[in-house]
N, C-alpha and C positions, 0 to 999 in steps of 0.2 A: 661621387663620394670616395672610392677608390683612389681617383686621384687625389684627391687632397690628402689624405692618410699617407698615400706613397711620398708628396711632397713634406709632408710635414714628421713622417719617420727618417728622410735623407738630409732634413736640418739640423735632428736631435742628434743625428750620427756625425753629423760634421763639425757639432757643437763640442760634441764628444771630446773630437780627435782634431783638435783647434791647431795646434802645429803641424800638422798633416795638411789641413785644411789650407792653412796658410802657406803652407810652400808648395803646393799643389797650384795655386792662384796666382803666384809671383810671376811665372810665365806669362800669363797670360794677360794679367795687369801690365805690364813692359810691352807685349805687341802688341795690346790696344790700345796704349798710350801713344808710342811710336803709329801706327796704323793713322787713331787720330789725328793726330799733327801731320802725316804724309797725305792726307786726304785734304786737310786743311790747305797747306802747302801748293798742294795741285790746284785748286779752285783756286788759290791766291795766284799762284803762275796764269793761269787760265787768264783771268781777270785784266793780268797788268800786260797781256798780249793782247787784248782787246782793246785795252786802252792804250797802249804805242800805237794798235792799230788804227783810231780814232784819233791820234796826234799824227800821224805819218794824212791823215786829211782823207775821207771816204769817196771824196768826189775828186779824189789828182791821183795823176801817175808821176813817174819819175822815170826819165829817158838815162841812161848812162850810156859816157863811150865804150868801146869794147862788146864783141856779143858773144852769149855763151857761158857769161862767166858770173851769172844771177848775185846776187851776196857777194861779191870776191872781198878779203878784208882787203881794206882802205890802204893797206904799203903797198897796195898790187902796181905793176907796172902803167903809168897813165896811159892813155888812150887818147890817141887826135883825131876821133872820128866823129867828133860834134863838132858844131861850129856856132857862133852867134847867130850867123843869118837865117843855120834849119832852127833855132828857137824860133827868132822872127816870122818865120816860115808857117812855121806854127799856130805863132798867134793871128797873124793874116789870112791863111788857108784852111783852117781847120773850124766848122761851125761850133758854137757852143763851149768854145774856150773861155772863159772870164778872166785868166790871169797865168803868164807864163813867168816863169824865175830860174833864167841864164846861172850857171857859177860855174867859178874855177876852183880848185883846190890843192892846195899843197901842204903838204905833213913835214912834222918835224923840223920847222922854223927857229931859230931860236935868237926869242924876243929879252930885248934889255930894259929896263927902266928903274937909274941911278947903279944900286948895288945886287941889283936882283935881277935875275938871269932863268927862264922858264922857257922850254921848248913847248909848241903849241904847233895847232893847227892853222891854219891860213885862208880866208874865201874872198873869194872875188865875187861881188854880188851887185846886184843893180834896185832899185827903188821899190821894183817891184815884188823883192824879196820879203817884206812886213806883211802886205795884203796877202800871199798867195801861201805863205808860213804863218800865217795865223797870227806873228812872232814880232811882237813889238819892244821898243825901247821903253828902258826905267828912267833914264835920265839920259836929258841932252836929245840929240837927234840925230837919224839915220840916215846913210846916203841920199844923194839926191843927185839928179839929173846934171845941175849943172857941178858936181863933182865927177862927176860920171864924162863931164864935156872937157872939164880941163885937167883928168888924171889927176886930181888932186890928191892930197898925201893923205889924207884922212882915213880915221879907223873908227868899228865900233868894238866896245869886248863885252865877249861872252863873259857870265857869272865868274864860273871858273877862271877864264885868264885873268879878272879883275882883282880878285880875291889873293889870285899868286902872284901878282905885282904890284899891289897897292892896300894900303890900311883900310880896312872896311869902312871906317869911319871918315874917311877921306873922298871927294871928290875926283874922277878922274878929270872930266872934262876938260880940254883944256892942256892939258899935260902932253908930253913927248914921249913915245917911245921908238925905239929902233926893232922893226922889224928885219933881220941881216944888219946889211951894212946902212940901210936906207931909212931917214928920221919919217914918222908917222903923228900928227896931233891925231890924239882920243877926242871922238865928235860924242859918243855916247856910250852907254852901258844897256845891255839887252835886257830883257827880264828874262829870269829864270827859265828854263824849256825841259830839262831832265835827262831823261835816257832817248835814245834814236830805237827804233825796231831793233837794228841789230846788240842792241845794249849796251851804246858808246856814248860816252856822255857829249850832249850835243848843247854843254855849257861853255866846254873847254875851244875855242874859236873865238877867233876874232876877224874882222868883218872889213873888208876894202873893195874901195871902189872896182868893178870886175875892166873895167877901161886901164886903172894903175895896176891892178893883176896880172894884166895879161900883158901890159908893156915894160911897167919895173920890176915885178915883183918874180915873174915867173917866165915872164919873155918869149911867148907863146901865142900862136894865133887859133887855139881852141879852146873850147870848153869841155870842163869836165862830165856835167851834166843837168839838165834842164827839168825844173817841176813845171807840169801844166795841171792846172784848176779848171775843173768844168762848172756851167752851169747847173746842174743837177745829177747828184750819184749814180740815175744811171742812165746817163751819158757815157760814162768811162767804156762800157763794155762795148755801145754802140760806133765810138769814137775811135777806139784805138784799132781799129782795119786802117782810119783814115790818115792815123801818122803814123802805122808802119810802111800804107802806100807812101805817103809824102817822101817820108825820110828815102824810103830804098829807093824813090824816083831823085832825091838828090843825088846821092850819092854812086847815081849808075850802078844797081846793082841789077842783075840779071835774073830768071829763071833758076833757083836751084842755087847761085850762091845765097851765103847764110847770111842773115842782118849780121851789121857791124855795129850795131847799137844791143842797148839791152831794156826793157822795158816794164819797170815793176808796178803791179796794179795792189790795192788793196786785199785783192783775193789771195792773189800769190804769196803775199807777204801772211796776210792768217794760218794759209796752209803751214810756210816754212818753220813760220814761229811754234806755231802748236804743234809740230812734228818735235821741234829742239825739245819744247817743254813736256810733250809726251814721252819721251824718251828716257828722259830724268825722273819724269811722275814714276814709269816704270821700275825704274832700279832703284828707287826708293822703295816701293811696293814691294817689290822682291825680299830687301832686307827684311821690312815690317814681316810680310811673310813666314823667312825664315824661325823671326822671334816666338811667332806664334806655333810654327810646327815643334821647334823645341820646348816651349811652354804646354804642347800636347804629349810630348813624348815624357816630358816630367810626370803631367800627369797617369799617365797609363802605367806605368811602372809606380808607381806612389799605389795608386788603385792594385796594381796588382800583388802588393804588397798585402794592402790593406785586406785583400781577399784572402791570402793565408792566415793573416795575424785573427778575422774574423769568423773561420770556418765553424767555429763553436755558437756565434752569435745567429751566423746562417742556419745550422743545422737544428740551432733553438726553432726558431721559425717554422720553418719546415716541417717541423715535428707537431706544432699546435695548429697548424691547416693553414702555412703561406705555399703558395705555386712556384715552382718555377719561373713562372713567368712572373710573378710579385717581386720576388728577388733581382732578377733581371730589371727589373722597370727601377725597383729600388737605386740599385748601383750604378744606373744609366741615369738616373734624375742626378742621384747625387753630382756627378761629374758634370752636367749640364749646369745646375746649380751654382758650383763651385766656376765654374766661366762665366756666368750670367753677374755673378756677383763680381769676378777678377774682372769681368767687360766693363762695370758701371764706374768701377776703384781705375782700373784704364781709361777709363772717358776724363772720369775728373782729371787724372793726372793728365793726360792730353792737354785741358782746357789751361791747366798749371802751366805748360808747357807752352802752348802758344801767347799766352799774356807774357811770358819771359820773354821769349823770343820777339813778340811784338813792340818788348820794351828795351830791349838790349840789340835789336836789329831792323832794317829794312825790308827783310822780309817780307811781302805779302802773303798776309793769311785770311782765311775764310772760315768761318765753321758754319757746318749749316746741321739740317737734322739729317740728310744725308750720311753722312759723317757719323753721326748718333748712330744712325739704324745701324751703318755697315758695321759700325763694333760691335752692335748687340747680336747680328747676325753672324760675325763671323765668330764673337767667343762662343758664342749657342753650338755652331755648324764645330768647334772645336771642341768642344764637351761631347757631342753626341761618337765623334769619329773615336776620340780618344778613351770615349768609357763603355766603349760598344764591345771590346775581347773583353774585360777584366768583369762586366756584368755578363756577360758569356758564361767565363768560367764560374764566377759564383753562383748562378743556375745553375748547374750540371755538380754541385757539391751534392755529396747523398749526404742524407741527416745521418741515419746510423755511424758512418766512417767520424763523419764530424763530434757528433755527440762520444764517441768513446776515444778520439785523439785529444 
């Protein structure tokens, strides 16, 4: 019964002192709005790392030349430490393989077609690249073997490149472009694919035979680097002792030299990703954070105001049989109160905040009741810190002093 009385005497006092009330709460509505949507925000990063991870294929690895150099971005110096044969090698030596996909690649190409002029990316790729990427054509069709047999000029384009060299509403197929100096007929158009792990758009590419890669296009007798597909997801961890022995047995490496390849598993890529996204999730937090300690520090000074301006109301109290500690409880509800309520006016405005942002951006976001609790918890855990001196001092008020100032 006590308690309800104490709650319902710290509502008529804040009912009171309504602009008090309310700028006392504005802090706190802003970091638990902001808090919101950081929370939000993270579960949505969370999310869209799981799902590149699920697109990057749970049961393949991916071999690169170069070792050592995990993620390097893609201008990095190439590497001629793969070769067509260790893919083949691969696919013949290694149990439990179902599907290997050889590429070459080269950046910063720059493709013509008529008066339009786009620098892209470049692959050299062989048949087996649809089945083993998941990643099929919209229109038209994909390499084929016997392109593959007579270096044929043919190209596929990625979303991206099609869209920057030709009218959507247009057909490629069919068509010419120059890749450099050298003419290419468009065989097809990809579907759609998105973002890669590393968060490159893996639309922007266009697609040649890896036989005309490697003899016109880039004049190279290696590859950049090789996806293998296993039969079952976990295969991958079983597997990969078996083509780091294969590879370091081609390439004569010895005891104690380092691989000259690099080798990404799905694990590894989760870990790096959600380290990048953790990272970010935190200095967001930080800010939200900050909003909130200054949104307590509003309040404690507002309260400790309030305790002066009310020493008369106090020492009424006290004088007709309230405790110390009634007082006390009083002042510490009110402020608990006054965040529990800025929490809920913060949640809304959160959810405000994410429908915006979900409608004016890509973004992913998540709200869950996670999310819910932590604001209620954390304006609660900000009421109690911030109105625990200033109901201090208004216990410790004597009624006499009060009642005759």
């Amino acid at each position: 019964m006590r308690a309800n009385r104490t709650i319902s005497t710290a509502l008529k006092c804040l009912r009171r002192y309504r602009l008090r009330s309310f700028l006392m709460m504005i802090g706190i509505v802003v970091g638990i709005a902001a808090l919101t949507m950081v929370v939000s925000a993270g579960m949505g990063s969370q999310k869209r790392v799981m799902d590149r991870v699920k697109k990057f294929g749970l049961s393949t690895i991916m071999i690169q030349a170069g070792g050592g150099e995990m993620m390097r971005p893609s201008g990095g110096m190439p590497m001629n430490t793969l070769t067509l044969a260790d893919a083949e090698a691969i696919a013949r030596d290694v149990g439990g393989v179902s599907g290997v996909a050889p590429m070459g690649r080269k950046g910063g190409l720059e493709i013509k077609y008529r008066d339009k002029t786009v620098t892209t990316n470049i692959f050299g790729v062989t048949p087996s690249w649809v089945p083993v990427w998941d990643w099929d054509v919209a229109e038209g069709d994909f390499i084929t073997d016997e392109d593959m047999e007579g270096l044929s000029r043919v190209c596929v384009l990625g979303t991206t490149a099609f869209r920057a060299l030709f009218d959507t509403t247009d057909s490629p197929v069919g068509e010419r472009i120059m890749i450099g100096n050298i003419p290419f007929e468009v065989k097809g158009q990809m579907q759609s694919k998105g973002t890669s792990v590393r968060g490159g758009d893996m639309d922007n590419r266009i697609f040649v035979p890896l036989s005309t890669f490697m003899k016109r296009v880039d004049n190279v007798n290696h590859i950049s680097a090789v996806r293998v597909q296993f039969n079952e997801q976990g295969d991958v961890a079983k597997k990969l002792k078996d083509v780091k022995e294969l590879l370091r047995n081609r390439h004569q490496l010895t005891a104690g030299q380092p691989d000259d390849f690099t080798i990404m598993t799905p694990t590894e890529i989760t870990k790096l990703a959600k380290k990048v996204a953790g990272t970010f999730n935190v200095l967001l937090i930080i800010v939200s954070a900050i909003s909130l300690i200054a949104g307590g520090v509003v309040i404690a000074n507002l309260m400790l105001l309030s305790v002066n301006e009310r020493r008369r109301e106090i020492g009424l109290r006290m004088a007709v049989g309230a405790s110390s500690g009634d007082i006390h409880r009083q002042f510490l509800t009110e402020a608990v109160v006054i965040t529990l309520i800025g929490g809920v006016f913060g949640l809304l405005l959160g959810a405000v905040g994410i429908g915006l942002m979900r409608q004016f951006s890509k973004m992913p976001l998540v709200i869950s009741w996670a999310s819910v609790l932590m604001g209620l918890v954390f304006s609660g855990a900000v009421g109690i810190v911030a109105g625990y001196q200033p109901a201090k001092r208004a216990a410790r008020v004597q009624p006499v002093e009060a009642l005759r100032g």
